[in-house]
N, C-alpha and C positions, 0 to 999 in steps of 0.2 A: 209870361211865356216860358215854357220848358227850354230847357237847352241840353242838346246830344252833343256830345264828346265822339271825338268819330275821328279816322285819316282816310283822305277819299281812294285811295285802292284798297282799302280793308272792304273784304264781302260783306262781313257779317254788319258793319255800319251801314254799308251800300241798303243791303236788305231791308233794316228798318230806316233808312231816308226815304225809301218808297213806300213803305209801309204806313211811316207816318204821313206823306202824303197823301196814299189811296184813301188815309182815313180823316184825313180833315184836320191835322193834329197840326199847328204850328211849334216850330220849334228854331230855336236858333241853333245854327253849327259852330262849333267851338272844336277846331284842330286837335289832335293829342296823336302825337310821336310815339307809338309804341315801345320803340327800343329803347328812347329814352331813358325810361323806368324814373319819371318825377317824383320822389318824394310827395308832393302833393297831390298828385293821381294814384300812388299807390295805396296811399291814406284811405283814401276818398274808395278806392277798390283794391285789395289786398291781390286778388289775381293778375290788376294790369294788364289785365284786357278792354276791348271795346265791340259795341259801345257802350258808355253809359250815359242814360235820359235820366236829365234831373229835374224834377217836377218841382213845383211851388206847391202842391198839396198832399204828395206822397214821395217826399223826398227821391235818393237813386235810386234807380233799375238798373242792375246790371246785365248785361250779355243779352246778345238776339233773341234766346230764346225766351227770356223772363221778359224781355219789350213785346218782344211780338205775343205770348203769352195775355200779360197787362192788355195793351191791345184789343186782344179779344172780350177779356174779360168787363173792359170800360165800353163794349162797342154801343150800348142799350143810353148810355150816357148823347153818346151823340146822332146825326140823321140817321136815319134807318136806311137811305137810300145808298149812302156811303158803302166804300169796304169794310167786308169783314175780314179779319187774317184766315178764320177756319171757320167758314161757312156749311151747313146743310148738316145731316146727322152725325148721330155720332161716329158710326162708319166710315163715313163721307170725313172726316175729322182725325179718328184715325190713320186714315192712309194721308192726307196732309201733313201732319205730325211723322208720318214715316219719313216721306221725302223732303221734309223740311231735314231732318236727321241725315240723311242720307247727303244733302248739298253742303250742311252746316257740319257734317264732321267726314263722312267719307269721301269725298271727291274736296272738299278743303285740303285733307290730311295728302290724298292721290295727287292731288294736279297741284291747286292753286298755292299750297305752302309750298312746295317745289320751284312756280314760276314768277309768282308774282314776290315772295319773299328773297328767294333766290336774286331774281330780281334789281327789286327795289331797297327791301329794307336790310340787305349783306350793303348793299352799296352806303346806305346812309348810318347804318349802326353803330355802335361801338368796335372799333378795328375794321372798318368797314374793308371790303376784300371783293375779288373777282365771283364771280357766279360760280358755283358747282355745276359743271358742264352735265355730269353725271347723272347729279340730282334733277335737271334740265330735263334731261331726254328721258328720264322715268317719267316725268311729268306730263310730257309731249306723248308718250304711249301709251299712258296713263288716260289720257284725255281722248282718245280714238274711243275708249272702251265705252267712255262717262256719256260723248255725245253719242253715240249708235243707241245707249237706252234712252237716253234726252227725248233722240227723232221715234224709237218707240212707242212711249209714252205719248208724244204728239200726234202720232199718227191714229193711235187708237182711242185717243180722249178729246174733249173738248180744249181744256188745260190741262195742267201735267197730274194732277191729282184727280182730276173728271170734270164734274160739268161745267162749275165755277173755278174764275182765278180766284184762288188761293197764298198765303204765305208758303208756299211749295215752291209757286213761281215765283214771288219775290228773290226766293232765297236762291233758286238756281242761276235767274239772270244777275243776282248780283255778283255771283261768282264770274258766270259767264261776260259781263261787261268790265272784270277787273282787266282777266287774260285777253278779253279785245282790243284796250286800250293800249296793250303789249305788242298788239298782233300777235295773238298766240292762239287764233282761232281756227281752221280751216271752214270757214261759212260755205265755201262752193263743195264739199263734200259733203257736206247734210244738209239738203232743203228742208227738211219736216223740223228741223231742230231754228234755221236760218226764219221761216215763217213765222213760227212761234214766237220768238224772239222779237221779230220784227213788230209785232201786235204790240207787246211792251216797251218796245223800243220807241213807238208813237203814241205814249201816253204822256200825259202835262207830268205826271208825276216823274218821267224817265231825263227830262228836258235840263233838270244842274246838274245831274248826274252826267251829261254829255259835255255841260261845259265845265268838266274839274279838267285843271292840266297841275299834272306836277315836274316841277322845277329838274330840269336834266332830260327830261322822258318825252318826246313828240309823243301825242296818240296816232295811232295807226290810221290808214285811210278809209277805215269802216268806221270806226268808232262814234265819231257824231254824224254820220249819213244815211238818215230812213231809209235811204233808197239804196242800200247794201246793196 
């Protein structure tokens, strides 16, 4: 069996824990502290990020994008009925690949490194310290802008990339259920963004990802309730 290295408010692990489950991939989780910076995880991945899937037949994979990548590329290996991360042409593939870009670096970079790092991992760190208040409320404005295209996107598509869910949506709800678990969502100002959500939010695949709690942090009173 594989095993993902991952910390469960990290998006980008978030993303492919769903990923590997849309796809039928068992995997075991194996925690990894970011800030840490372990010698033996550095080794192991010289950037010190996460996550990384460590296979029994093709060693690591580093980073969301090279999993979810793999992913795609292994999909012909397993049921045909299962997920694909980037389903339908190449077109259709494309704009997946944008918005996956788009969750996994700009609205990371805008909001989530803001709120949920700010956060959590200032608090657990090395010199761990109070929140940048600052950096907070960039994040908080930040995020007005990110859901108003979110509810766009759902309003005029099936899923957030078009007709099939996609690694697009993986990648946005992973974000989106870090900053939930924070409350740091306004769900009663966007329905079209709040619906969408809700659809992934009641999949078996969405179902550990409601029960992580981390040590210091209640989750918010949306967080594991379908019925937002």
């Amino acid at each position: 069996m594989a095993t993902l290295l991952h910390y469960p408010l990290c998006p980008f692990s978030r993303s492919i824990r769903l990923a590997l489950s849309e796809c039928g991939v068992e995997a075991e989780l194996a925690e990894e502290r970011p800030w840490e910076w372990r010698p033996e995880f550095t080794d192991l991945n010289p950037a010190g990020t996460l996550p990384v899937l460590i296979t029994d037949e093709r060693g690591p994979i580093m980073g969301a994008y090279a999993i979810s990548e793999y992913l795609g590329d292994t999909a012909d290996e397993r049921d045909a009925r299962l997920f694909h991360p980037f389903p339908g042409d190449e077109t259709g593939k494309a704009e997946q690949r944008r918005l996956v870009d788009w969750f996994h670096h700009k609205f990371h970079d805008e909001v989530t490194d803001y709120l949920v790092e700010e956060k959590v991992y200032r608090r657990f760190g090395p010199g761990s310290s109070s929140p940048d208040m600052e950096a907070m409320r960039a994040g908080r404005e930040n995020l007005r802008y990110h859901l108003a295209y979110i509810g766009h996107l759902a309003e005029t598509r099936s899923w957030l990339a078009g007709d099939a869910m996609s690694f697009a949506d993986l990648a946005a709800a992973a974000h989106l259920s870090a900053l939930d678990y924070l409350g740091e969502v306004p769900w009663e100002q966007h329905e079209a963004v709040k619906n969408w959500y809700a659809l992934l939010k009641s999949r078996p695949s969405f179902r550990p990802l409601l029960q992580d709690r981390i040590a210091g942090f209640t989750p918010s009173g949306t967080y594991a309730d379908l019925d937002f």
